[in-house]
C-alpha positions in Angstrom: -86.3 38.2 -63.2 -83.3 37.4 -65.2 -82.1 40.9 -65.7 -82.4 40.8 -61.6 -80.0 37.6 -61.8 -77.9 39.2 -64.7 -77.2 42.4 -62.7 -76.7 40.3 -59.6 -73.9 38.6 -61.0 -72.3 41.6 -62.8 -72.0 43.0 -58.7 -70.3 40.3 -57.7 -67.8 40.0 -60.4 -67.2 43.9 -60.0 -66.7 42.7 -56.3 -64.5 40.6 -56.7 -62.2 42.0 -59.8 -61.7 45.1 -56.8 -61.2 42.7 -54.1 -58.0 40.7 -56.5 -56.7 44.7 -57.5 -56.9 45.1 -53.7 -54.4 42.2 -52.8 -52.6 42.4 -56.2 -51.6 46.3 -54.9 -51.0 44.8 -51.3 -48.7 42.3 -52.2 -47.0 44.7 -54.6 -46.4 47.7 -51.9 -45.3 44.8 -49.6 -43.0 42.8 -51.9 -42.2 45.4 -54.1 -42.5 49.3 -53.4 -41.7 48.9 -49.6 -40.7 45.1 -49.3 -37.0 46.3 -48.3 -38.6 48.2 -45.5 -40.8 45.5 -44.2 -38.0 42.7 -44.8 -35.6 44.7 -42.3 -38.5 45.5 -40.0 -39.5 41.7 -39.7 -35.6 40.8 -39.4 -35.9 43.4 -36.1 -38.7 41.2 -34.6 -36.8 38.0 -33.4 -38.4 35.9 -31.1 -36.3 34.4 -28.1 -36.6 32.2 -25.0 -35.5 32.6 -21.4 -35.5 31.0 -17.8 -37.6 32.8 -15.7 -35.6 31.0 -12.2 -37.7 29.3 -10.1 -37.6 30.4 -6.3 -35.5 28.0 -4.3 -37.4 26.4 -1.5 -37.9 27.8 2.0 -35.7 26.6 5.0 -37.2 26.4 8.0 -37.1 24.9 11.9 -39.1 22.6 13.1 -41.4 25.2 14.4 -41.6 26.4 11.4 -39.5 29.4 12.3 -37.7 30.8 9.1 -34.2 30.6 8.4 -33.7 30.7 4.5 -36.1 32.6 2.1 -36.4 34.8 -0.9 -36.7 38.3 -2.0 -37.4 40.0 -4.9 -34.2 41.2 -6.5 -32.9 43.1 -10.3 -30.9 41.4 -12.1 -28.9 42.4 -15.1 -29.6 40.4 -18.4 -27.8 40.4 -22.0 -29.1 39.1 -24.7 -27.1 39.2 -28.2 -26.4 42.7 -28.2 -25.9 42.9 -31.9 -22.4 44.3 -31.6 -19.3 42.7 -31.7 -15.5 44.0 -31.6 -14.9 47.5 -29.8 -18.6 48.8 -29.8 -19.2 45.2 -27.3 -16.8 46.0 -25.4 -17.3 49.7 -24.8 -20.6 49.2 -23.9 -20.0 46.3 -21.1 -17.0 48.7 -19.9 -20.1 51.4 -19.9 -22.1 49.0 -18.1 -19.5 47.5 -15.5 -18.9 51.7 -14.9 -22.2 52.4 -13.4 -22.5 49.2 -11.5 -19.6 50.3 -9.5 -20.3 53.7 -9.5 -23.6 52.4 -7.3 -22.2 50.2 -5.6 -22.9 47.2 -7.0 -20.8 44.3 -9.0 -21.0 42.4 -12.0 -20.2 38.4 -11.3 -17.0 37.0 -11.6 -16.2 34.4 -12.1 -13.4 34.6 -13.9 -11.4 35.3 -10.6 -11.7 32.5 -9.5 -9.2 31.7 -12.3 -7.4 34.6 -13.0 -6.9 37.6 -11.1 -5.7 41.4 -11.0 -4.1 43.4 -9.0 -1.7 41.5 -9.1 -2.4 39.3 -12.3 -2.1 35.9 -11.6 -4.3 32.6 -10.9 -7.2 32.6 -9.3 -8.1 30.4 -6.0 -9.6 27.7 -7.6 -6.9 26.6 -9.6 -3.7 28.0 -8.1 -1.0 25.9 -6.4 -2.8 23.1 -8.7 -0.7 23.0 -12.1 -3.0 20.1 -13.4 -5.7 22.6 -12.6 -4.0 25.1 -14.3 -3.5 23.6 -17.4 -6.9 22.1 -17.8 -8.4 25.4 -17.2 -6.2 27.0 -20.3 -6.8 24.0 -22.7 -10.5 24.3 -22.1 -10.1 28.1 -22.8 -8.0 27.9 -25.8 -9.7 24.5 -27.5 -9.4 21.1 -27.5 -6.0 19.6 -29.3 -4.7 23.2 -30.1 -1.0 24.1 -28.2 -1.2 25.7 -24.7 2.5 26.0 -24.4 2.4 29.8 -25.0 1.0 30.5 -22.0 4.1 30.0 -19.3 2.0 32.0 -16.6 -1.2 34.0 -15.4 0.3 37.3 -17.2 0.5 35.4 -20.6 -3.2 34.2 -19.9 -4.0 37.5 -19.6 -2.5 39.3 -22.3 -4.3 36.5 -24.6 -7.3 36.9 -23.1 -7.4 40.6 -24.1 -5.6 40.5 -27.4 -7.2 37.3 -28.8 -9.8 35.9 -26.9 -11.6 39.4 -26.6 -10.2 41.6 -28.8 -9.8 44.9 -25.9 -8.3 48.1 -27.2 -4.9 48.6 -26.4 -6.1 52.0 -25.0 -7.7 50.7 -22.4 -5.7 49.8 -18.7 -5.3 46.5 -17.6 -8.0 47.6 -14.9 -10.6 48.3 -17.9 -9.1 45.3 -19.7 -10.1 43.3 -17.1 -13.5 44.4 -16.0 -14.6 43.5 -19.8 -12.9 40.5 -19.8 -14.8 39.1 -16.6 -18.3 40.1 -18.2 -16.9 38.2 -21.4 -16.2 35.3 -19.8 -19.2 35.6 -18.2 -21.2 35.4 -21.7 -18.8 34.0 -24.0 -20.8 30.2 -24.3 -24.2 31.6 -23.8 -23.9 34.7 -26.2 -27.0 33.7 -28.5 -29.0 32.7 -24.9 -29.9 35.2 -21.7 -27.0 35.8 -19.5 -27.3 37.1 -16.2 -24.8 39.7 -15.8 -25.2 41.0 -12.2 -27.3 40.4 -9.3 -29.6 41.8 -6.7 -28.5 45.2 -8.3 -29.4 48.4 -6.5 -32.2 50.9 -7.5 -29.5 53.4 -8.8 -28.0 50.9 -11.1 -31.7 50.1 -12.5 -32.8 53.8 -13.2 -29.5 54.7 -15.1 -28.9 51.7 -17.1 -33.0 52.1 -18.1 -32.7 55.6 -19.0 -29.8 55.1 -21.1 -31.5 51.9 -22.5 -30.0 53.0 -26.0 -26.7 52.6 -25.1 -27.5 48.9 -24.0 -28.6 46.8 -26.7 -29.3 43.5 -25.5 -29.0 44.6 -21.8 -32.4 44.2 -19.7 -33.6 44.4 -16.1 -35.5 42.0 -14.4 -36.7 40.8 -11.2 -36.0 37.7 -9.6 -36.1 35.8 -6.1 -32.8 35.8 -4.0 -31.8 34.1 -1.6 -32.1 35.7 2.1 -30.8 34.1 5.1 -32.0 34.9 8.9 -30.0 34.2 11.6 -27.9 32.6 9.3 -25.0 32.5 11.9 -26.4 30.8 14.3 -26.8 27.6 12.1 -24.1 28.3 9.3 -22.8 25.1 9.5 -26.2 23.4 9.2 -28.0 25.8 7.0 -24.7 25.8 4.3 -24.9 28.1 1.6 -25.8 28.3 -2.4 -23.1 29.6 -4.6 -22.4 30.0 -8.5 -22.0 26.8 -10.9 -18.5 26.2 -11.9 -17.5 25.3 -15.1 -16.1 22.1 -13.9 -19.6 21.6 -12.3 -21.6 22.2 -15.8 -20.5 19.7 -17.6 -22.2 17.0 -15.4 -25.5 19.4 -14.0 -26.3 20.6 -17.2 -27.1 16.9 -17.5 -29.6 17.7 -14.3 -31.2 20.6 -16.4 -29.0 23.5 -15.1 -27.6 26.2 -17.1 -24.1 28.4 -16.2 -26.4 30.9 -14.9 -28.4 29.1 -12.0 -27.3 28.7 -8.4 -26.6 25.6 -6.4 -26.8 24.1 -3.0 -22.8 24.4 -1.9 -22.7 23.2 1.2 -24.8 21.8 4.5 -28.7 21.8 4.0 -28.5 23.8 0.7 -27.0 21.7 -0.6 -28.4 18.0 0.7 -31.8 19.1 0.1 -31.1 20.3 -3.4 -33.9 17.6 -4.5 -36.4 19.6 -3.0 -35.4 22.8 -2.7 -34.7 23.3 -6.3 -37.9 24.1 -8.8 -39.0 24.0 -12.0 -37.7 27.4 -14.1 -40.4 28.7 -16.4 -40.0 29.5 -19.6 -40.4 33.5 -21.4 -41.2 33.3 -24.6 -40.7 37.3 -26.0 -40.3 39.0 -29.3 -37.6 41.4 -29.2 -36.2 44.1 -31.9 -32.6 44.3 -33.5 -31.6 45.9 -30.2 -32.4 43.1 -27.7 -35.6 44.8 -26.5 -38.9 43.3 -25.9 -41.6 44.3 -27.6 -44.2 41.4 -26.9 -44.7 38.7 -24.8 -45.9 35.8 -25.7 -47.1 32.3 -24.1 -44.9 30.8 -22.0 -44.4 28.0 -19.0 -45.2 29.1 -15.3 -42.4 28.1 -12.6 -43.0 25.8 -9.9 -41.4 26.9 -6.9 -39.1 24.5 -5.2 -40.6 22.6 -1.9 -39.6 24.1 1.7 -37.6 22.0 3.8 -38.4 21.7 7.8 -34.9 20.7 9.8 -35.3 19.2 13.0 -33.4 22.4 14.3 -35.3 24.5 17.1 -34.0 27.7 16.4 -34.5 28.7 20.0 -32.5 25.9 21.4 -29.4 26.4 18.8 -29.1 30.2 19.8 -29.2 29.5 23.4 -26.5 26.2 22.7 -24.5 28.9 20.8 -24.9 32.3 23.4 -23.8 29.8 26.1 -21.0 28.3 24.5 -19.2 31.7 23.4 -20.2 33.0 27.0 -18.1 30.2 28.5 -15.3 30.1 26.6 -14.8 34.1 27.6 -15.1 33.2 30.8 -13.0 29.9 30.8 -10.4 32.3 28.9 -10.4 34.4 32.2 -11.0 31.8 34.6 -7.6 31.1 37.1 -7.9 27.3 38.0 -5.0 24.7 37.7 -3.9 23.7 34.1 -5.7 26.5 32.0 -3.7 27.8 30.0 -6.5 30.7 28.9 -6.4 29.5 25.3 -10.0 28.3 25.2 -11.2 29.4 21.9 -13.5 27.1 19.8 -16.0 24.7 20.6 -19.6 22.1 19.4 -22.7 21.2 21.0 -25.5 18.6 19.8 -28.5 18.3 20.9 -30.1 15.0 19.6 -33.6 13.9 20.5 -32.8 10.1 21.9 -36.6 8.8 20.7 -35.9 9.7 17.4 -32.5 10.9 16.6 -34.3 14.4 15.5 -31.0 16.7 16.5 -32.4 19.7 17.9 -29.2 21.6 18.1 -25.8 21.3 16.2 -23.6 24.4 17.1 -19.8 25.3 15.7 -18.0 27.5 16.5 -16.4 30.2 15.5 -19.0 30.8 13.0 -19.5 32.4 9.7 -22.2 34.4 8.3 -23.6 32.4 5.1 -25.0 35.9 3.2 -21.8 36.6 2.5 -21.6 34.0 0.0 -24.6 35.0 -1.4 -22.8 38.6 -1.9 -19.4 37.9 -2.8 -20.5 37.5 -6.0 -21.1 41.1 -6.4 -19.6 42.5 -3.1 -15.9 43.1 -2.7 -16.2 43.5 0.9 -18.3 40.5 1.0 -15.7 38.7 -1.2 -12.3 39.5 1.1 -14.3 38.1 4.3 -15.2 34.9 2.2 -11.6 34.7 1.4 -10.4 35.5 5.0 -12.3 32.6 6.3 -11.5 30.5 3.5 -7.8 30.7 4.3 -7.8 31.4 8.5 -6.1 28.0 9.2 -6.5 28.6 13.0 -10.2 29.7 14.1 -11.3 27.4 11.1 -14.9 29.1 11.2 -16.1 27.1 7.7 -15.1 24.1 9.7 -18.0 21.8 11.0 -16.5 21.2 13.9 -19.8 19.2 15.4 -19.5 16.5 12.5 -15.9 16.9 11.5 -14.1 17.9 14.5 -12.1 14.9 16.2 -11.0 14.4 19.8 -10.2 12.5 22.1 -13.0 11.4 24.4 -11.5 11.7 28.2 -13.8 10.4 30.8 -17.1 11.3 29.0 -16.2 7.6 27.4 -15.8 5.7 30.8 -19.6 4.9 30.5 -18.8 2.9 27.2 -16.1 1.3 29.7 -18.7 0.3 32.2 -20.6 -1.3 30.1 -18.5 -3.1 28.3 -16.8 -5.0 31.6 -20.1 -5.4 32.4 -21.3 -7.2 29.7 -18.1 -9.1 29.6 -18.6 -10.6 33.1 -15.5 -8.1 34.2 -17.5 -6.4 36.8 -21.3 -7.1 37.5 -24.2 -4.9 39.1 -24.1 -7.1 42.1 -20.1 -6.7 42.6 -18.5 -4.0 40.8 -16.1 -2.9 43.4 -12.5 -2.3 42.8 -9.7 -1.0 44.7 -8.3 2.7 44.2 -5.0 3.1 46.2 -3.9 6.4 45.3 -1.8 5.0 42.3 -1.0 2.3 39.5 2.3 1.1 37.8 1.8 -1.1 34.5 4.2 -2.3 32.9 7.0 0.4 34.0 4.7 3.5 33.8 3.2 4.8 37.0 -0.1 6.2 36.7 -1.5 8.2 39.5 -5.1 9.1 41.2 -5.9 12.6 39.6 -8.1 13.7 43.0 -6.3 11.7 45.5 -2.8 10.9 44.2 -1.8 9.9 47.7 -4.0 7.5 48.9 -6.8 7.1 46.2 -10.7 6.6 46.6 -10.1 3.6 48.2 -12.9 0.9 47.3 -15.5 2.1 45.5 -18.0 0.5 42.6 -19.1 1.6 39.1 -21.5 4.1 40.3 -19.0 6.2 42.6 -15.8 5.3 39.9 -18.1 7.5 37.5 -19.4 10.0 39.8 -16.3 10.7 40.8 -14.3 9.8 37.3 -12.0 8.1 38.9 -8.8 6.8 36.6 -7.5 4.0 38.6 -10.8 2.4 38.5 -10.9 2.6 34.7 -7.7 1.8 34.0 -8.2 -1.9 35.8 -11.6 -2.7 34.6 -10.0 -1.6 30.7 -6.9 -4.1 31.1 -9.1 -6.9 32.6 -11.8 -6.0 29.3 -9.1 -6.0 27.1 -8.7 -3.9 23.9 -10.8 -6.3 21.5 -13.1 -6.9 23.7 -13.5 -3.4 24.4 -13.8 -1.9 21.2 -16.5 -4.8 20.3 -19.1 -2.7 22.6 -17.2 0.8 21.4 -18.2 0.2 17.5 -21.7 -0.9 18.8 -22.8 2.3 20.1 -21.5 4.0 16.5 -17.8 5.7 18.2 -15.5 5.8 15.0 -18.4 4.9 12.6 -19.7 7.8 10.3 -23.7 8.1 12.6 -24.8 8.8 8.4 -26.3 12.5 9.4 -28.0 13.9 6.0 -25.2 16.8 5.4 -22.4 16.2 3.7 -18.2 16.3 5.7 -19.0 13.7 8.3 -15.4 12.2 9.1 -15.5 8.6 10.6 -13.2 9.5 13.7 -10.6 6.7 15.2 -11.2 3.8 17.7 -7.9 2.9 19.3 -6.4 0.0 17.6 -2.8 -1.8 17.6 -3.0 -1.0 13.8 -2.9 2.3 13.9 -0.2 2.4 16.6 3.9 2.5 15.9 5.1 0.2 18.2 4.1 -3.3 20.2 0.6 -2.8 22.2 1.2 -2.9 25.8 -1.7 -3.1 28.8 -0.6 0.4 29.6 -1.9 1.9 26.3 -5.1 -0.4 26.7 -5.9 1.2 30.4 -4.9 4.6 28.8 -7.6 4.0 26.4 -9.9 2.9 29.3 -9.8 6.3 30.4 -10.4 8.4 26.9 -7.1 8.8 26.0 -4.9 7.2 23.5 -4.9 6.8 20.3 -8.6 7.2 19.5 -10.7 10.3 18.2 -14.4 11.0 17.9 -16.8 13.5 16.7 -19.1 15.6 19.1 -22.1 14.0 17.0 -21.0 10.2 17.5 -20.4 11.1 21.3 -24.1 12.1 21.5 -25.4 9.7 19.8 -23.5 6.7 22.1 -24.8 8.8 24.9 -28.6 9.1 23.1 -28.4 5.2 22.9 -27.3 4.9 26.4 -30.2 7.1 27.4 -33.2 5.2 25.7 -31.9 1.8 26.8 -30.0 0.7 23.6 -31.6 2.3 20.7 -29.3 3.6 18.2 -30.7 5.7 15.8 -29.4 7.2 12.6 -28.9 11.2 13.7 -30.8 13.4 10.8 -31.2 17.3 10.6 -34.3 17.1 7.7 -37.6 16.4 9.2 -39.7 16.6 5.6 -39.9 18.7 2.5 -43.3 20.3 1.5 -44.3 21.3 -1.7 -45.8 24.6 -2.8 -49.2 23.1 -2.8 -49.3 22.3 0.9 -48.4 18.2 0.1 -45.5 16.0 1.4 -42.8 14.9 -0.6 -42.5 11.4 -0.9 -39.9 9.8 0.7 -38.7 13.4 2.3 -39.6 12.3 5.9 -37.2 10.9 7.6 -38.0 7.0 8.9 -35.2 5.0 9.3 -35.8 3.3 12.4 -32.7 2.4 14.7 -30.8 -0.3 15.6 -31.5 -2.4 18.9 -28.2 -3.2 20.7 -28.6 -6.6 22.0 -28.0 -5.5 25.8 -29.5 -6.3 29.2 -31.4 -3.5 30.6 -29.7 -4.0 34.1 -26.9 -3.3 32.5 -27.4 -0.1 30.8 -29.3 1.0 34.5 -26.4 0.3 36.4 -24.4 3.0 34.0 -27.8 5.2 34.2 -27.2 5.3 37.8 -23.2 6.1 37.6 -24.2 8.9 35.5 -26.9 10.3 37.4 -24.8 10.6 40.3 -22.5 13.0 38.4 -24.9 15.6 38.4 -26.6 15.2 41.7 -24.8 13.3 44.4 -22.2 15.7 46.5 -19.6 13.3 45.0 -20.5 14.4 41.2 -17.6 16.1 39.4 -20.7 18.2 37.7 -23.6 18.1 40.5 -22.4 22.3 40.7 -24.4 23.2 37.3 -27.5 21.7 38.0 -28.6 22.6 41.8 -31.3 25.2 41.0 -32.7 23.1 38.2 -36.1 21.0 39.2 -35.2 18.2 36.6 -33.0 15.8 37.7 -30.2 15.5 35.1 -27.7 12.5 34.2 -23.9 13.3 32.8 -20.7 13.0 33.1 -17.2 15.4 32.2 -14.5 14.6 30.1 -10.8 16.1 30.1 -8.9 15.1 27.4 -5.0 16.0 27.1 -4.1 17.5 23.9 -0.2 16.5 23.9 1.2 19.7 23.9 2.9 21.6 26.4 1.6 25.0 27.6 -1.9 24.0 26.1 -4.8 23.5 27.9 -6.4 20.5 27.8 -9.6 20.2 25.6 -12.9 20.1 27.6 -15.7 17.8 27.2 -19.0 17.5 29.1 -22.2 14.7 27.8 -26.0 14.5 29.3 -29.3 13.2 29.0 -32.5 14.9 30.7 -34.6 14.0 31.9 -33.0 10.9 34.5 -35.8 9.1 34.9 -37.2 9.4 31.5 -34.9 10.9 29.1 -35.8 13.0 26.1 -32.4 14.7 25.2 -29.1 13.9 25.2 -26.6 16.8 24.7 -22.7 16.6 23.9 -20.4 19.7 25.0 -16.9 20.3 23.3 -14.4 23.1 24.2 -11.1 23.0 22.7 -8.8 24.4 25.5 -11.6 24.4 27.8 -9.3 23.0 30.1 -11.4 21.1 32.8 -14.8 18.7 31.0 -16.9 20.7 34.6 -16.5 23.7 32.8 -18.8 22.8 30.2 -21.9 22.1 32.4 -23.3 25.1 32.6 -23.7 25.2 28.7 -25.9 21.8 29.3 -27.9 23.3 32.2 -28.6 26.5 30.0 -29.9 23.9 27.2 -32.0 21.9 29.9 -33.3 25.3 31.0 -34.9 26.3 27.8 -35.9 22.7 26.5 -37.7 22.4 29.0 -39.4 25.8 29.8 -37.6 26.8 32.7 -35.6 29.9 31.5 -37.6 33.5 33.3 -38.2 35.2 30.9 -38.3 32.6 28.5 -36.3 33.0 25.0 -37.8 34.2 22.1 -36.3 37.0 20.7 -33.2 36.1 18.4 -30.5 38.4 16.7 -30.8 39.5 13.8 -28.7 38.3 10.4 -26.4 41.7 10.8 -25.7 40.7 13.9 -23.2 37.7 12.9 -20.9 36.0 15.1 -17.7 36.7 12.5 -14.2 36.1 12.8 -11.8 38.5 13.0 
């Protein structure tokens, strides 16, 4: 038995004297024999971290119709290359070579600073020497002299010999294509920079089969932005562009690196909240050369919420096909007074229950992909720039919200109602005298339709069917200016409405303030009539026509109706409730204007009754001419309504700049009315593709 134990033991202690030689002659081939080997080969694994970019929220209508989404895209990633000096900047040159040999571009953003071809400052500093000199401090370094650089051609020749280090050999061309991939990467060398975007097939293949002339370089998919119909609701929808390096310094507060996108303008950009997600996180061990060679654990990304606008998507294309129909055929039109310069123009459509606006149209328009591809689209990049600077068409302009003009007629309701809750006029006398002509205060103001003998006596109702000036120009200089305006601010004309996209100008009620001289009752009955010194949006005119309409509501206009989350669940606090306001009015009051405006659109009197014969719902407006000032100019046109009469749902506000008479905007209202309500044979459904952009030329 204990020569059984003895042996026993002398096995395991054999066992384990060749188990300790084993790991003795392991740690000596590893340490010693081939340690140098291993040591470089583990230097070659590094692991690394990088965004994977969360997709960006849907947009879509009300209906749930599509109108901003993603697709999967390549995209062109660095990641410290391991070479520095001239072997860097050969290979981007390399790089930058077959990108535009495909087709495709690198970003730069370095032109927006400094440019060649010719060489000089970009467009978002030029003409702005504070700009200027910020921009080269930033570049140079905090309390070191900037007085070297007298112009963009001294920037540049530092950029290449200092900054970067580019062979003299090279052109200034070549100089500069490394220089804007540089800049590009130059504070995120030892993180992932994202060198190019939505790259094409071509660009993929080559740069992956000559992977061993990229160290550091990869390709990737990730989710791009894709707009639909995007020109139809430009100025809504807005657009996502690159982060500035102005920007950074307080989003990268936020969580947003140099590489992300951001909401720029319109939607995109007030909806951010929601629209942005949670990136994920790639964890990866690469070798010396950038490459990966395993992935590891990392964070999933939570795709941003989608965002529903009030917009019918239906409704906005016919608003805009009508509009830009009617101002071709206003420019041909021969009638008294039109110049045929009509040539821009806004319609809202605003739900008057709710404020919902189911249709906010500008035009001329733009088509927002472009910004998406300017980026990495020359083409793209020189229309961006042409509407950026066209100082006439304006098509980045928001005309609907920042667009300001005069009201003409379309604000003698506002009149009515103010005399009449003044005790000027009431609904059981409201008559005044129209002779043909009035002189105030040395000026002589004459009947527009009858300048020789007038309307005679007529009352609110037929003063508004008819628009008659001589009636509004009495009952304004009885109201008086103060008194006046006191009802004007209450139904929100020259107040910002506080719609949920950013540019919204406050407009102008007519005030002795802002007037260069003493106030006289003439000005006051000019201003009784629309004109004068005062200037509103096409957004606060519907709205003061909305409130009208539902008997005194005024709500708060809003374009985002909620924002839902990936897992089917409402955002908090995304869906718009703000209530309205209840202006303290009597409802015989409001009726009595009701019936004024009704009698626009259907009594043979109506300046407007025309438009709306073959439609079965009976509709309630009233035209606007407003004079611009200028001589051999038409006169800007204006046309507002609610639908239906009796009950209304909408309320719709028509602007034509140079339309020249406010009638020939009603057909644009009955073609709204038409499809709100169902009546358009066959009814709309197809809309036009995102190729097929209304542009500028």
């Amino acid at each position: 038995m204990k020569e059984k134990i003895f042996n026993r033991y002398n096995i395991f202690e054999a066992l384990l004297v060749f188990v300790t030689l084993l790991m003795i002659l392991t740690l000596v081939n590893l340490q010693i024999v081939n340690g140098e080997q291993y040591d470089l080969q583990s230097q070659k694994r590094v692991l690394s971290e990088s965004k994977i970019p969360a997709p960006r929220g849907n947009i879509l209508d009300r209906n749930g119709v599509p109108i901003a989404v993603n697709r999967e895209s390549y995209a062109v990633q660095i990641y410290k290359p391991g070479l520095k000096g001239d072997e860097l900047n050969a290979m981007l040159l390399k790089l930058a070579d077959i990108l535009e040999k495909n087709g495709d571009s690198y970003n730069e953003k370095l032109s927006a600073y400094l440019t060649i071809n010719p060489i000089d400052f970009g467009s978002e500093i030029k003409g702005d020497e504070a700009k200027i000199k910020k921009w080269k401090q930033d570049m140079v370094g905090k309390g070191k002299s900037i007085d070297f650089l007298t112009d963009a051609q001294s920037v540049f020749n530092w950029f290449r010999e200092e900054k970067f280090g580019i062979n003299s050999e090279y052109t200034d061309e070549q100089a500069y294509k490394i220089m804007a991939i540089r800049y590009d990467i130059m504070d995120g060398y030892y993180t992932v920079n994202t060198i190019a975007s939505d790259v094409s097939r071509e660009s993929v293949a080559e740069i992956e089969e000559r992977h061993d002339e990229f160290p550091g370089v990869t390709i990737t998919t990730v989710p791009y932005r894709k707009y639909i119909d995007g020109d139809l609701v430009a100025h809504v929808l807005g657009y996502v562009g690159p982060i500035y390096t102005e920007e950074y310094e307080e989003l990268k507060k936020q969580g947003y690196t140099l590489n992300d996108t951001i909401g720029k303008t319109g939607i995109e950009a007030a909806a951010e909240k929601y629209l942005r997600g949670t990136n994920g996180i790639k964890r990866v061990e690469r070798d010396i050369n950038g490459r990966v060679t395993r992935e590891l654990e990392g964070k999933p990304v939570e795709p941003g919420s989608d965002v529903y606008l009030t917009i019918d998507m239906n409704l906005q294309k016919v608003a805009m096909e009508s509009l830009i129909k009617n101002i071709e055929y206003i420019k041909t039109k021969e009638e008294r007074e039109n110049y045929h310069d009509a040539f821009a123009g806004a319609v809202v459509v605003i739900d008057v229950n709710s404020g919902e606006v189911l249709a906010m149209v500008s035009y001329p328009s733009y088509n927002p992909t472009a910004f998406l591809e300017s980026k990495s689209n020359k083409e793209m990049k020189n229309l961006v720039n042409q509407w950026q600077t066209d100082s006439v068409n304006l098509p980045l302009y928001n005309r609907a919200i920042a667009g300001v003009y005069a009201p003409g007629s379309t604000f003698k309701p506002i009149v009515g109602l103010a005399a009449l809750a003044e005790g000027v006029i009431s609904t059981q006398n409201s008559y005044r005298f129209d002779p043909g002509y009035l002189n105030v205060e040395g000026q002589h103001f004459t009947c527009l339709e009858y300048p020789g003998y007038g309307h005679g006596t007529l009352d609110l109702r037929n003063a508004l069917a008819t628009s008659c000036n001589i009636y509004f120009y009495n009952i304004a200089m009885e109201l008086g200016l103060d008194s006046l305006n006191k009802w004007v601010k209450k139904f929100g004309l020259g107040e910002k409405t506080g719609i949920d996209i950013a540019g919204e100008v406050q407009g102008m009620r007519a005030s002795r303030e802002n007037y260069d001289g003493v106030w006289g009752l003439a000005n006051t009955a000019r201003v009784g009539i629309g004109q004068f010194n005062q200037y509103y949006t096409p957004l606060q005119i519907a709205n003061y026509i909305a409130t009208i309409a539902n008997g005194g509501k005024r709500y708060t206009p809003h374009l985002i109706k909620q924002a839902v989350r990936y897992d089917g669940t409402i955002v908090e606090g995304s869906t718009y409730s703000k209530g309205y306001e209840q202006i303290d009015i009597a409802p015989e009051i409001i009726n009595a204007v009701k019936e004024g405006m009704e009698a626009v659109a259907n009594s043979a009197e109506g300046t407007a009754s025309y438009a709306f014969t073959d439609i079965p719902i009976k509709v309630a407006g009233k035209t606007g001419t407003a004079e611009t000032g200028r001589k051999n100019e038409s006169s800007n046109a204006l046309f507002v309504a609610y639908a239906p009469a009796e009950n209304p749902q909408i309320a719709i506000t028509i602007v034509i700049e140079k339309g020249a008479w406010g009638t020939n905007c009603a057909p644009i209202a009955a073609d709204i009315v038409k499809e709100y309500f169902g009546l358009n044979d066959p009814p709309v459904s197809d809309t036009a593709t995102a190729d097929e952009a209304v542009f500028v030329k």
